[in-house]
Structures are given as structure tokens and as C-alpha cells.
Gaussian input, Z-matrix of N, CA and C with variables (Angstrom, degrees):
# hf/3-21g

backbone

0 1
 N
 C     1     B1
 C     2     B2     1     A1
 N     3     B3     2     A2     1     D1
 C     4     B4     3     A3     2     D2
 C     5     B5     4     A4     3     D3
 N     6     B6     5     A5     4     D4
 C     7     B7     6     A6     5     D5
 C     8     B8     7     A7     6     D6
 N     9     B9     8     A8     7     D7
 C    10    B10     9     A9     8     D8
 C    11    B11    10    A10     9     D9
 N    12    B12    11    A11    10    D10
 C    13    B13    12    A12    11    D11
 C    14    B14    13    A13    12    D12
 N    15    B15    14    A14    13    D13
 C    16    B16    15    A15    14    D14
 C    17    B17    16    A16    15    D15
 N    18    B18    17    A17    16    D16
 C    19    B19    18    A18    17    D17
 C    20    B20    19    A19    18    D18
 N    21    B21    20    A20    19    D19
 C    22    B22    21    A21    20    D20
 C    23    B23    22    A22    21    D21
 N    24    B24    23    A23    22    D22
 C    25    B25    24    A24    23    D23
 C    26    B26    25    A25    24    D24
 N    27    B27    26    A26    25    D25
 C    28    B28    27    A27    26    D26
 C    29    B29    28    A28    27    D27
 N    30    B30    29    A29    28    D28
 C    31    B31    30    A30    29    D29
 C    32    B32    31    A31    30    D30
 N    33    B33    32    A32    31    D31
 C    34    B34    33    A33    32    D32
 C    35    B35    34    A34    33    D33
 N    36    B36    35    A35    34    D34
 C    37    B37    36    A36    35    D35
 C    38    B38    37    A37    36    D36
 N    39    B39    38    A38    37    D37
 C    40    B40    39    A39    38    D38
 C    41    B41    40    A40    39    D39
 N    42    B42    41    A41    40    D40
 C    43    B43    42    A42    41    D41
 C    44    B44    43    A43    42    D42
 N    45    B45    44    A44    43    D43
 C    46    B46    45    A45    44    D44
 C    47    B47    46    A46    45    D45
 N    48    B48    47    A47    46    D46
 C    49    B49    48    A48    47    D47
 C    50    B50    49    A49    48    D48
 N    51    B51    50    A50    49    D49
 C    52    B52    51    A51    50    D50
 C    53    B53    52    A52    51    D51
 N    54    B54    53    A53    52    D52
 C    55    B55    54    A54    53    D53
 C    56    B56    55    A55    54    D54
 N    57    B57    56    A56    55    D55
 C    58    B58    57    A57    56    D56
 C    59    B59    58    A58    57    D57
 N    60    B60    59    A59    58    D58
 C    61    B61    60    A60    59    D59
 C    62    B62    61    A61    60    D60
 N    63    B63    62    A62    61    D61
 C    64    B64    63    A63    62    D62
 C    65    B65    64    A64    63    D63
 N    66    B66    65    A65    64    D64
 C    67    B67    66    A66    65    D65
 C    68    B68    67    A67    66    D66
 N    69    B69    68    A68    67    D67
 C    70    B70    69    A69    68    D68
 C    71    B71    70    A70    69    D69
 N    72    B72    71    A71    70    D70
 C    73    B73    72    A72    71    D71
 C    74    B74    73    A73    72    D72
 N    75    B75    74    A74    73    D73
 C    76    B76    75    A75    74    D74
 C    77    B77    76    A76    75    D75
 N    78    B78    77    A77    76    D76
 C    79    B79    78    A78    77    D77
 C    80    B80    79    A79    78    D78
 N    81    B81    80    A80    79    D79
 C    82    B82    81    A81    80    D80
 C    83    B83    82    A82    81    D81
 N    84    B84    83    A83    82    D82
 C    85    B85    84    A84    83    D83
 C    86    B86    85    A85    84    D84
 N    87    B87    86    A86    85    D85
 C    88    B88    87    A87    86    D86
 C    89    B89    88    A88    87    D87
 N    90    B90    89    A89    88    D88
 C    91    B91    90    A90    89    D89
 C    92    B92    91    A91    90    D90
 N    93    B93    92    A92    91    D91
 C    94    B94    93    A93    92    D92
 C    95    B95    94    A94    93    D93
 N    96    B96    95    A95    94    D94
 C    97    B97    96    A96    95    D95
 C    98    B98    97    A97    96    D96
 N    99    B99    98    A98    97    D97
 C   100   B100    99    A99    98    D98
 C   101   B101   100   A100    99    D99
 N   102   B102   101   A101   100   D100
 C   103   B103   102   A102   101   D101
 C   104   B104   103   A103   102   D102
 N   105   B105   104   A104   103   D103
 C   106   B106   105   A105   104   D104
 C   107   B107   106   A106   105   D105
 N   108   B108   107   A107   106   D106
 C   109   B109   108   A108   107   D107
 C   110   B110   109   A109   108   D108
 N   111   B111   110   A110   109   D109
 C   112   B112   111   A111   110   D110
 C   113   B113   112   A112   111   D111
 N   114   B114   113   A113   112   D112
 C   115   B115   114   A114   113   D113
 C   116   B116   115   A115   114   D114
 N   117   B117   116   A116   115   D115
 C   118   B118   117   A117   116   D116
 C   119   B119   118   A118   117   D117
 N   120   B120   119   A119   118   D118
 C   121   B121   120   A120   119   D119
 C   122   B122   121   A121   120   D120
 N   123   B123   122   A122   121   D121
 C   124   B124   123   A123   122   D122
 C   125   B125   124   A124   123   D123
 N   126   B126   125   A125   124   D124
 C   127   B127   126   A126   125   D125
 C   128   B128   127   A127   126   D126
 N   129   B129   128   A128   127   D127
 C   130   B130   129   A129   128   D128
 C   131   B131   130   A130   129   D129
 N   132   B132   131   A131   130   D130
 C   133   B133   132   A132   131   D131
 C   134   B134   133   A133   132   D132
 N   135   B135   134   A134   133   D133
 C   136   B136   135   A135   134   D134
 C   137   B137   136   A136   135   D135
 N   138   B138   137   A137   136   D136
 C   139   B139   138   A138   137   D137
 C   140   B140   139   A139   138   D138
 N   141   B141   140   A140   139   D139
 C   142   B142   141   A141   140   D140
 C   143   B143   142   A142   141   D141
 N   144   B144   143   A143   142   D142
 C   145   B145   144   A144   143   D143
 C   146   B146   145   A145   144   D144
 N   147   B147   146   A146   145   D145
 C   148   B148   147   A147   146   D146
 C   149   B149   148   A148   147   D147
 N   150   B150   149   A149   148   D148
 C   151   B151   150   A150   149   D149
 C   152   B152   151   A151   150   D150
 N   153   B153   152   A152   151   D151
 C   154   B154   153   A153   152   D152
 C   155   B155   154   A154   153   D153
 N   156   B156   155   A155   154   D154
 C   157   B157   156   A156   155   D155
 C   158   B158   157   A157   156   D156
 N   159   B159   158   A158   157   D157
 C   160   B160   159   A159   158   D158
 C   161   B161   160   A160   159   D159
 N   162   B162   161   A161   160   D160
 C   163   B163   162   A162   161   D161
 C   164   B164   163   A163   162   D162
 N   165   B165   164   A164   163   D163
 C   166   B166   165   A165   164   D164
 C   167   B167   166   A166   165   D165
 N   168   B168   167   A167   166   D166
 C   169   B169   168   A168   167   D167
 C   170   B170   169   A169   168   D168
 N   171   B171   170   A170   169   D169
 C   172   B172   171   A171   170   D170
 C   173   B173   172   A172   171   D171
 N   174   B174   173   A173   172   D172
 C   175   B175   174   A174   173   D173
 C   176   B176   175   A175   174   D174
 N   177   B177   176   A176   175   D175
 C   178   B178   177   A177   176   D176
 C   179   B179   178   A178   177   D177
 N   180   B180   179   A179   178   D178
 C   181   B181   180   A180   179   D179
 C   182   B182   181   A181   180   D180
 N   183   B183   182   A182   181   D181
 C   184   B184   183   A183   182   D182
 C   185   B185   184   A184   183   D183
 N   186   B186   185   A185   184   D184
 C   187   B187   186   A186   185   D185
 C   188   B188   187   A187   186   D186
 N   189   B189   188   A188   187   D187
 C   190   B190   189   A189   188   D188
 C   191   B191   190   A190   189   D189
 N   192   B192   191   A191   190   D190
 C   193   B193   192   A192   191   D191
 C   194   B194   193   A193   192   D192
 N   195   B195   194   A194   193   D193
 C   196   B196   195   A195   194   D194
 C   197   B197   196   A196   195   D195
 N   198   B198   197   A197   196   D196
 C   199   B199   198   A198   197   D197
 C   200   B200   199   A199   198   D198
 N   201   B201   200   A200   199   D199
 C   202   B202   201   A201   200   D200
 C   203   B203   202   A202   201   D201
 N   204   B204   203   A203   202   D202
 C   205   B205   204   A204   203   D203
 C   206   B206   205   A205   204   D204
 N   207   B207   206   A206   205   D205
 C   208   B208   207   A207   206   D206
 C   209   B209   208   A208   207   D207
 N   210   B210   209   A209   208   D208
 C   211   B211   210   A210   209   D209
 C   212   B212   211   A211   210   D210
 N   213   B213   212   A212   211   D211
 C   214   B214   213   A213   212   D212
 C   215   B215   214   A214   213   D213
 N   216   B216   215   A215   214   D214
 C   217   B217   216   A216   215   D215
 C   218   B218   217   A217   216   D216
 N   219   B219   218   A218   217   D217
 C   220   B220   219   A219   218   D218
 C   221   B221   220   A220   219   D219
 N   222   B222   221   A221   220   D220
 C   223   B223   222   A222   221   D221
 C   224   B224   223   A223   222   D222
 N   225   B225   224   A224   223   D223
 C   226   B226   225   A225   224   D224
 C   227   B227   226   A226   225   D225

   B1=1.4521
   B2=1.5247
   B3=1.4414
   B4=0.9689
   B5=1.7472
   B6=1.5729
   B7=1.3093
   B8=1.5065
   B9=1.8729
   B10=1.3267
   B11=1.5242
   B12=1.2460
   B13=1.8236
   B14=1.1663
   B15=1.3282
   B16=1.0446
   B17=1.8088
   B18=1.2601
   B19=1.3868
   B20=1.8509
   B21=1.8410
   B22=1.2844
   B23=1.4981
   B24=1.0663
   B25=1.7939
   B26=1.2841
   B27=1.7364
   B28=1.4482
   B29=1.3404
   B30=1.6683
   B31=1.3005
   B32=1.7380
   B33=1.0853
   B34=1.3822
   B35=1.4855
   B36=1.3816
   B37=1.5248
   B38=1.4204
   B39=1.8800
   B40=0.6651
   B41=1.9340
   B42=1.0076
   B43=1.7088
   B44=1.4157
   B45=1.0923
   B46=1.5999
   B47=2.1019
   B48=1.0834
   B49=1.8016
   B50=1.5592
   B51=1.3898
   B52=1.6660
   B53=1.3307
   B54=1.5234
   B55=2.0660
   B56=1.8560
   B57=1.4469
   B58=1.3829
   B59=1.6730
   B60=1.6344
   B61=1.4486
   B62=1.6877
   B63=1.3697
   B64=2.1280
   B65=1.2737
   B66=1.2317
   B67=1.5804
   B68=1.6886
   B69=1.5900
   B70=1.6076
   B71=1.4541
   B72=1.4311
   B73=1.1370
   B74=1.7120
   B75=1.3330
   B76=1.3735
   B77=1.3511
   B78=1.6112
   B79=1.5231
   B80=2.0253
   B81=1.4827
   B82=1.4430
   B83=1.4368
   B84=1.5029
   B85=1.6327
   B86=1.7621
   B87=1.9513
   B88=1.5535
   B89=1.3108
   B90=1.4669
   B91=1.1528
   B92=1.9439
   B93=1.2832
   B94=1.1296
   B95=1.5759
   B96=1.8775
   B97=2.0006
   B98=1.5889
   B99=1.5289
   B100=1.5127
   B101=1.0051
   B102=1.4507
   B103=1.4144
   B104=1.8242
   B105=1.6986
   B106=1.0837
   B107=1.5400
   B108=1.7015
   B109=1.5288
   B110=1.3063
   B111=1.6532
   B112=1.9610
   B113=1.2771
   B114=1.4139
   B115=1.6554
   B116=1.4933
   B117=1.7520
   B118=1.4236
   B119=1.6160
   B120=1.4448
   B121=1.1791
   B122=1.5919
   B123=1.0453
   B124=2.1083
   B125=1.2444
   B126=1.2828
   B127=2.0755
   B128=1.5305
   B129=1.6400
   B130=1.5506
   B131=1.6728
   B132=1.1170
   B133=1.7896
   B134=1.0351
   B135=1.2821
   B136=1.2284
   B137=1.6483
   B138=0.8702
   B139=1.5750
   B140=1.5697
   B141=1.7082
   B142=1.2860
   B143=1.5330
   B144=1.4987
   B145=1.2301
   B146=1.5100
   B147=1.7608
   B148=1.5800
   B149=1.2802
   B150=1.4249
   B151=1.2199
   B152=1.7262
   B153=1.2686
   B154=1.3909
   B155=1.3452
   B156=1.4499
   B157=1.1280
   B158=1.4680
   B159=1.2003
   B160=0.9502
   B161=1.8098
   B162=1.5300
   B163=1.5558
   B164=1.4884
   B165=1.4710
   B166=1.9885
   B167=1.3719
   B168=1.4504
   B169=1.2726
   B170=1.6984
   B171=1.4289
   B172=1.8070
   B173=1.4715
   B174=1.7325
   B175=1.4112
   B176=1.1163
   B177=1.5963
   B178=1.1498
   B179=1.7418
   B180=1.2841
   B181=1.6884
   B182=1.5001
   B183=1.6771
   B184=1.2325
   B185=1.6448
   B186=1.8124
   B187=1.8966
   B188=1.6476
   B189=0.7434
   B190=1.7214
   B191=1.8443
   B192=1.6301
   B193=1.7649
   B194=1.6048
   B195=1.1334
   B196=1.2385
   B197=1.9519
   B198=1.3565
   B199=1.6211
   B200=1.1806
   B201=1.6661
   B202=1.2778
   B203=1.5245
   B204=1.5835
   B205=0.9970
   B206=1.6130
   B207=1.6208
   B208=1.9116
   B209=1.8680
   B210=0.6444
   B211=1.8465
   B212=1.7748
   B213=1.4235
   B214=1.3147
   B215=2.2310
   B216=1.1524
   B217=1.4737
   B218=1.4144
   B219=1.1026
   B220=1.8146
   B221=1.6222
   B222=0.9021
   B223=1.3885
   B224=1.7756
   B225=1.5650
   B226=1.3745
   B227=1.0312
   A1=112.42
   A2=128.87
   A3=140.56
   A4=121.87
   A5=102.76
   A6=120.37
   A7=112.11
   A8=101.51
   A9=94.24
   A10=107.96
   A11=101.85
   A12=93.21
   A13=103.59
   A14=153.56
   A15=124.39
   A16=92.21
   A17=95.16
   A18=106.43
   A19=113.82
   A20=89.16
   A21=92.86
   A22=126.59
   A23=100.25
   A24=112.80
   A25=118.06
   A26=107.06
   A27=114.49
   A28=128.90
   A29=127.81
   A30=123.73
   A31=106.19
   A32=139.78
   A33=150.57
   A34=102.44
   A35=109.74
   A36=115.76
   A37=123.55
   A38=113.29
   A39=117.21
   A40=127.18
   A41=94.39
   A42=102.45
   A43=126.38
   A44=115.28
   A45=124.39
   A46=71.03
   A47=121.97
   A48=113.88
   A49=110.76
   A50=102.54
   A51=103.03
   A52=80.35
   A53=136.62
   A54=120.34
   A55=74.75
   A56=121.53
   A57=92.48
   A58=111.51
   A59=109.92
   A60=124.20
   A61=104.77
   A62=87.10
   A63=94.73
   A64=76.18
   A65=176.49
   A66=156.91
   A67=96.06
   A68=97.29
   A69=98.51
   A70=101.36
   A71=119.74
   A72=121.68
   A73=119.82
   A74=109.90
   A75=126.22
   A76=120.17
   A77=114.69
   A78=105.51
   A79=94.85
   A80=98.41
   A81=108.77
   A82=129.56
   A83=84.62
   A84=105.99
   A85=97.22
   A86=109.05
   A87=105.75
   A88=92.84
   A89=134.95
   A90=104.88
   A91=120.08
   A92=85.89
   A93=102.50
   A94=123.41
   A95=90.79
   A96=87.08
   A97=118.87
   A98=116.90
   A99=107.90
   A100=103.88
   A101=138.20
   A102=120.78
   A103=86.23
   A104=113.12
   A105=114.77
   A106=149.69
   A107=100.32
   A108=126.47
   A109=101.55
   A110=109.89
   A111=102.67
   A112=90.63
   A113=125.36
   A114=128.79
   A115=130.64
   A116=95.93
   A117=116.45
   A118=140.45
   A119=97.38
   A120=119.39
   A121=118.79
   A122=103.25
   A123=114.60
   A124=94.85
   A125=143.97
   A126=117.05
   A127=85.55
   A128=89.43
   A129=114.49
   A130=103.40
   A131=111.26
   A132=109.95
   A133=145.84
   A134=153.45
   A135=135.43
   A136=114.12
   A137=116.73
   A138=123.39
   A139=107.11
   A140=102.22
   A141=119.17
   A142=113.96
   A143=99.85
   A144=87.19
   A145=129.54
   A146=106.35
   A147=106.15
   A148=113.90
   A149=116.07
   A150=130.80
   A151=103.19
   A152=121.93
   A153=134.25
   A154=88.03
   A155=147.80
   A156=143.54
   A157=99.91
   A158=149.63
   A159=139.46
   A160=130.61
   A161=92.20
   A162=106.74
   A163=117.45
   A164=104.18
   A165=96.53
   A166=101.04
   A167=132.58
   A168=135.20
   A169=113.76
   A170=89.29
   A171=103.95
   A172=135.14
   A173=97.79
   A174=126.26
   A175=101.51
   A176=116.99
   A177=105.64
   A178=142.77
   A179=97.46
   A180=116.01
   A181=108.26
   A182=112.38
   A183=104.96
   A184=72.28
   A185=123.01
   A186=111.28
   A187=106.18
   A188=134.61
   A189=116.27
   A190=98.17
   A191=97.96
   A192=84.06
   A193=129.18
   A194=98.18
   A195=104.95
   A196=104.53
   A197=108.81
   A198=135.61
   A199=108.15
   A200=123.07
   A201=117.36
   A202=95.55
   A203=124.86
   A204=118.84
   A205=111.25
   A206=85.98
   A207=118.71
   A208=92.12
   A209=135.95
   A210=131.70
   A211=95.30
   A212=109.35
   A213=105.37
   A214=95.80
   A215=101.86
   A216=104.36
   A217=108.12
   A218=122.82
   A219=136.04
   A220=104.45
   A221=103.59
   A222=134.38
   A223=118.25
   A224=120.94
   A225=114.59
   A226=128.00
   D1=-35.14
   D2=158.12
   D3=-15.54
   D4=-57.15
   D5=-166.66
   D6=-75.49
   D7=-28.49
   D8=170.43
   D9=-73.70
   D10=-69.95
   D11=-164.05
   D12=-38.02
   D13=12.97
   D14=-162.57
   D15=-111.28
   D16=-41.39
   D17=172.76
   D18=-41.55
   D19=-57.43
   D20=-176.67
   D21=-54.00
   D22=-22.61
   D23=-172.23
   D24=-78.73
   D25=-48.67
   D26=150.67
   D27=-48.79
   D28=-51.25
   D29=172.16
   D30=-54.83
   D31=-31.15
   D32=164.56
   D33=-41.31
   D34=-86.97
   D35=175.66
   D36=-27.76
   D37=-54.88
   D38=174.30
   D39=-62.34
   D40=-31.77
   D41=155.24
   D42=-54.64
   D43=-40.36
   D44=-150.13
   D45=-96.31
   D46=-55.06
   D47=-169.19
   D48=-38.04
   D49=-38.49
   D50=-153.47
   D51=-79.75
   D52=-42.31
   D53=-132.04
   D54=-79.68
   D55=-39.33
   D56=-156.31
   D57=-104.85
   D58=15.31
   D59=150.06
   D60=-48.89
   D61=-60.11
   D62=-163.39
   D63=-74.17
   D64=-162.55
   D65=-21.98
   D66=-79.35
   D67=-47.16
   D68=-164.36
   D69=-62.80
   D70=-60.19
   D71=-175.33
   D72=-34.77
   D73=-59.13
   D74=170.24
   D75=-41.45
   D76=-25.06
   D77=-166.26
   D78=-114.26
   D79=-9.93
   D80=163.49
   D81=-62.52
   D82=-29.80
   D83=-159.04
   D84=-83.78
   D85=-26.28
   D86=-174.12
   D87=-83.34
   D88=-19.11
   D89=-166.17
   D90=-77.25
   D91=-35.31
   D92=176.06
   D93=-43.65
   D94=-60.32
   D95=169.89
   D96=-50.02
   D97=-21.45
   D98=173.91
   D99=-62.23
   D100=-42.79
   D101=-129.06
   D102=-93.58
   D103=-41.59
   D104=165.94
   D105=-32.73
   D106=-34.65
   D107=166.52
   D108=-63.31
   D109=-48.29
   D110=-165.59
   D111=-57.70
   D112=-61.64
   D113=-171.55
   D114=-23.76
   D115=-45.36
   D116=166.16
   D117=-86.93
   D118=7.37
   D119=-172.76
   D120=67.14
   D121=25.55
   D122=-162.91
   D123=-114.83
   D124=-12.15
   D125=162.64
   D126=-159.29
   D127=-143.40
   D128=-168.31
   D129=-109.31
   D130=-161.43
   D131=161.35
   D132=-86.80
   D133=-142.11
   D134=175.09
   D135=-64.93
   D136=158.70
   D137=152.43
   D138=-62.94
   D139=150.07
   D140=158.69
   D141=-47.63
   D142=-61.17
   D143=-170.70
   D144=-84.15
   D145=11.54
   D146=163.71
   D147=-74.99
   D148=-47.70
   D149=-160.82
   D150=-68.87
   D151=-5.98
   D152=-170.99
   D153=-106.71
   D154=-63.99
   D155=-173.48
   D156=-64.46
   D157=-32.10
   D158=158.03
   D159=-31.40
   D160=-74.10
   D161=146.97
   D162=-19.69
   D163=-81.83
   D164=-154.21
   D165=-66.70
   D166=-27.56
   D167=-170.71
   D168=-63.41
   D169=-35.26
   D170=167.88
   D171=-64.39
   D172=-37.73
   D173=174.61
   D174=-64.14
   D175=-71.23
   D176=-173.83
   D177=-65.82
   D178=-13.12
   D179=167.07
   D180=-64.46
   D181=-36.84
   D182=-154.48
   D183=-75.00
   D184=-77.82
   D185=-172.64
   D186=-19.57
   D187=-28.13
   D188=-167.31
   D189=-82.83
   D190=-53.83
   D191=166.15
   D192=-43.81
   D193=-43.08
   D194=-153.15
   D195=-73.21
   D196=-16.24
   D197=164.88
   D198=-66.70
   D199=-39.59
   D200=-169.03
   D201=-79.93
   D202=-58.63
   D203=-162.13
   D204=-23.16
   D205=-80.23
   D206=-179.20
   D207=-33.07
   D208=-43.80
   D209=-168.29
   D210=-66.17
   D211=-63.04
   D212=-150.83
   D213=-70.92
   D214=-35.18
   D215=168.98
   D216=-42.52
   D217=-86.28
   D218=161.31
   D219=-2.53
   D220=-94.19
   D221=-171.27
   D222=-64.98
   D223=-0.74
   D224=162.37
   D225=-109.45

């Protein structure tokens, strides 16, 4: 039984990596069009609050790594 939960916990992890992969990406992706507008002469830079969503989305990707690590340590 072991081998399953273990599976299960990992397929978990591995869930929870991707939703807040695409979060990071997504709030990567706004920052970027800011920086892009300055480039084009069409606004200013990011928003506060992209560049803040940027942040936790990062933080928290990196905690989800840092879960995987500790799992696959555990568990190989």
C-alpha cells in the first residue's frame, strides 16, 4: 500500500506543480508585456500589482519545488 500512496501523493504534487507553473507563467507573461510597452513606446512598466503577482506565483512554485525535492528524497 505504501507504493500506492506514494504514487498518489506524487500524482498530487505533480498536479499542484503544473496549476501554479501556468499561474507563474501567466503573471510572467504580464510582466513582460509591461516591460514590452516601454520598448514600444506605448505605456510605462509593469504594474505594482503584476510585478507583486509575479512574486508570490514565484514563491510559491519555488515551495512546490522544494516539496518535490523532499518527496523524491523520502521516497527513492
Amino acid at each position: 500500500m505504501k507504493d500506492k500512496d506514494a504514487y498518489e501523493k506524487w500524482e498530487a504534487l505533480c498536479k499542484e506543480f503544473e496549476a501554479a507553473r501556468d499561474e507563474q507563467f501567466a503573471a510572467y507573461a504580464a510582466v513582460t508585456r509591461g516591460f514590452a510597452r516601454v520598448a514600444k513606446g506605448a505605456g510605462g512598466n509593469p504594474s505594482e500589482k503584476e510585478l507583486d503577482a509575479y512574486e508570490e506565483t514565484s514563491k510559491r512554485l519555488d515551495e512546490i519545488n522544494r516539496r518535490m525535492d523532499a518527496f523524491v528524497k523520502a521516497n527513492a
